[in-house]
C-alpha positions in Angstrom: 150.4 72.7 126.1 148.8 69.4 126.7 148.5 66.5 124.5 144.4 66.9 124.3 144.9 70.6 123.2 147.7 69.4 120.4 145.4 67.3 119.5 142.9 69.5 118.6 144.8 72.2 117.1 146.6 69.4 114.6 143.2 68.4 113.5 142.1 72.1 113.2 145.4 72.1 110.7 144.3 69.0 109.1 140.6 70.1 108.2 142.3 73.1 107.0 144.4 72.0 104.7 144.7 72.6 100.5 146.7 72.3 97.5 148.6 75.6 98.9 150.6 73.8 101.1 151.9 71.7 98.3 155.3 71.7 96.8 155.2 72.5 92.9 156.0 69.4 91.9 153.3 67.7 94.1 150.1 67.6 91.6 152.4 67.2 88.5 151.6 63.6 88.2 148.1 63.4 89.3 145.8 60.3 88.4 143.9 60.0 85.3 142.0 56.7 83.6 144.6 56.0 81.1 146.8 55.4 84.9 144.4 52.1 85.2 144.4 50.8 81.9 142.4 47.1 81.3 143.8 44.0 80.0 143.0 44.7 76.5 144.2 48.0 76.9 147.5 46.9 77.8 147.5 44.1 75.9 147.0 46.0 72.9 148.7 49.0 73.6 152.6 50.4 73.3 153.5 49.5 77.2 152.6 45.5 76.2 156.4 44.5 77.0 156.4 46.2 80.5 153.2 45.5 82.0 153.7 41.5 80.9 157.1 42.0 82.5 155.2 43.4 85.8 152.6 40.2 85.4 155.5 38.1 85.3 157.0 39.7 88.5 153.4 39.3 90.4 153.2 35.5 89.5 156.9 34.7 90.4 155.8 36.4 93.8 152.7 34.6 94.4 153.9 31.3 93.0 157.6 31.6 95.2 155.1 32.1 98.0 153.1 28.9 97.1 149.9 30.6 97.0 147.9 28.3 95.1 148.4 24.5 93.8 146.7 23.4 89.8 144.3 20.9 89.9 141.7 19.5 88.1 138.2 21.1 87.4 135.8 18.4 89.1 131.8 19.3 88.8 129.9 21.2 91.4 133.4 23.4 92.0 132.5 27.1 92.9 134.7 29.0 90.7 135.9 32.0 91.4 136.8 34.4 88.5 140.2 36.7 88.3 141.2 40.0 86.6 144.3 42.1 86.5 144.7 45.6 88.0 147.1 47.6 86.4 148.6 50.5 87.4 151.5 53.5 86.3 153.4 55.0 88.7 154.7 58.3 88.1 157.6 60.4 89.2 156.7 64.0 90.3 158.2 65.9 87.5 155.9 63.5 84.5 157.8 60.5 83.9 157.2 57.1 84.3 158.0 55.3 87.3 157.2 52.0 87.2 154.3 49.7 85.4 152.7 47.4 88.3 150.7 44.6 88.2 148.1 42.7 90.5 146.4 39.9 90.2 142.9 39.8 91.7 140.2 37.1 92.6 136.4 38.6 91.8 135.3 38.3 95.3 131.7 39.1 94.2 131.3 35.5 93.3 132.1 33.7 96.4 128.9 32.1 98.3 128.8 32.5 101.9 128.6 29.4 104.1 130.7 28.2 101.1 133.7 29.7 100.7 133.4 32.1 102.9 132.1 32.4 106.7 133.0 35.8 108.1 134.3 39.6 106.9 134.1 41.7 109.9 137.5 43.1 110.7 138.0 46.3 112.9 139.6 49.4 111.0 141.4 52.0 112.4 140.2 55.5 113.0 141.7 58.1 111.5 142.1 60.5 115.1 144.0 57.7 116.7 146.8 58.0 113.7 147.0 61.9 114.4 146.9 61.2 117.9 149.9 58.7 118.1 151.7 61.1 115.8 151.4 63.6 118.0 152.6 61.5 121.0 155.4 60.4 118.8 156.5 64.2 118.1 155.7 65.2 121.7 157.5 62.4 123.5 160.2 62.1 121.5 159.7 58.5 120.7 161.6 56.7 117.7 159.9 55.8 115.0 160.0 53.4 111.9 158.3 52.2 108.5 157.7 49.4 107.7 156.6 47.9 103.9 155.7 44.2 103.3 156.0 43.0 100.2 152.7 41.0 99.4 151.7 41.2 103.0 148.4 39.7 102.9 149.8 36.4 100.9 151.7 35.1 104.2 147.7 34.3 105.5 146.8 30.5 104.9 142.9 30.2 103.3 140.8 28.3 105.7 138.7 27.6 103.3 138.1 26.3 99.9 138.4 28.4 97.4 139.1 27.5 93.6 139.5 30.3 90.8 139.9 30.3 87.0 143.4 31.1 86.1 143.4 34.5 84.8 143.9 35.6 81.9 147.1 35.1 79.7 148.4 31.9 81.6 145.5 29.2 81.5 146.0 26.0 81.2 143.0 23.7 79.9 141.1 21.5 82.2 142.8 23.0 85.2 141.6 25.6 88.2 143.8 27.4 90.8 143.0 25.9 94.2 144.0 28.9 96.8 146.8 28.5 99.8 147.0 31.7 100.2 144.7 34.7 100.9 145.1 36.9 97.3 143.6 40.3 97.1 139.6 41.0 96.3 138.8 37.7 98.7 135.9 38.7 101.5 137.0 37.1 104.0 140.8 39.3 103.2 140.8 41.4 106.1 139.3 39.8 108.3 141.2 36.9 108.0 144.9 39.0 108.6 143.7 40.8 111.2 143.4 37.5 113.2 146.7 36.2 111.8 148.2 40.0 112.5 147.2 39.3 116.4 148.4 36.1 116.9 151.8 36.8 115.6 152.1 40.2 117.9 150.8 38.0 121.0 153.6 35.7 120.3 155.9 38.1 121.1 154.2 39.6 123.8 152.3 42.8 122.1 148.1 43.1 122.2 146.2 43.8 119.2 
């Protein structure tokens, strides 16, 4: 069989499929509001200790990675605001997993021609995944995963951009001034992408 006609029938599988294909502990944790509780919420609430110990963690990343330096609010700054996501991860069977904790800049209130010149990036379509997983099955290739850690923090800002510090760690009179690209920016993807391709042209790949 050709690759063009496994293509099509694995996307004729794909359209096709339900929850009957599913293991019986697959949908025993699904997703519900209380997964994505707000600050208050968890502020206020009886997993307080472990979400502050999981917006701890976050900081001691993005600070280790010198993501942002404290200065002084001057006039005429455009500030930026933050918030905390919050999320619980489950195990299949009900349980809790772990608490997790990201910080993220309000990306709504950045002014373009400001802090912020550009957010095209190119995305990748969804047959091309199928179809190099197919390739990968068909021509026996080796394959491996890879997960960053903070991935999108190794990308310098270009650009000025100074927030609030968030919630639960201000410090009067002061503003984060960003080294580092931080989640909820506009320029985010666009920005890695072209840090992504230069690093795989270094060592001799095209993206």
């Amino acid at each position: 069989m050709s690759l063009s006609k496994d293509f099509s029938c694995h996307m004729a599988k794909v359209s096709t499929f339900n929850d009957t294909h599913l293991g019986p502990l697959c949908l025993a944790a699904k997703a519900s509001a209380s997964d994505n509780p707000t600050y208050n919420q968890v502020m206020n609430g009886p997993g307080a200790y472990g979400f502050k110990d999981a917006m701890d963690t976050e900081l001691g990343t993005l600070t280790g990675m010198k993501s942002w330096i404290i200065v002084k609010r001057k006039a005429r700054m455009n500030m930026l605001g933050s918030t905390w996501a919050f999320k619980v991860k489950w195990f299949p069977n009900g349980t809790i997993n772990k608490l997790k904790a990201c910080l993220c800049m309000q990306g709504n209130q950045q002014i373009e021609g400001v802090d912020v010149f550009g957010t095209y990036a190119p995305v990748v379509n969804f047959s091309t995944v199928c179809l190099l997983l197919i390739m990968l099955i068909r021509l026996g290739w080796a394959s491996a995963q890879i997960n960053y850690t903070a991935s999108f923090i190794n990308v310098a800002v270009e650009e000025e951009i100074n927030v609030e510090m968030t919630q639960g760690y201000k410090k009067e009179g002061h503003v984060l001034k960003l080294c580092r690209l931080l989640y909820n920016l506009k320029q985010l993807l666009q920005n890695f992408f072209h840090h992504l391709s230069d690093k795989l042209q270094q060592v001799g790949m095209i993206a």
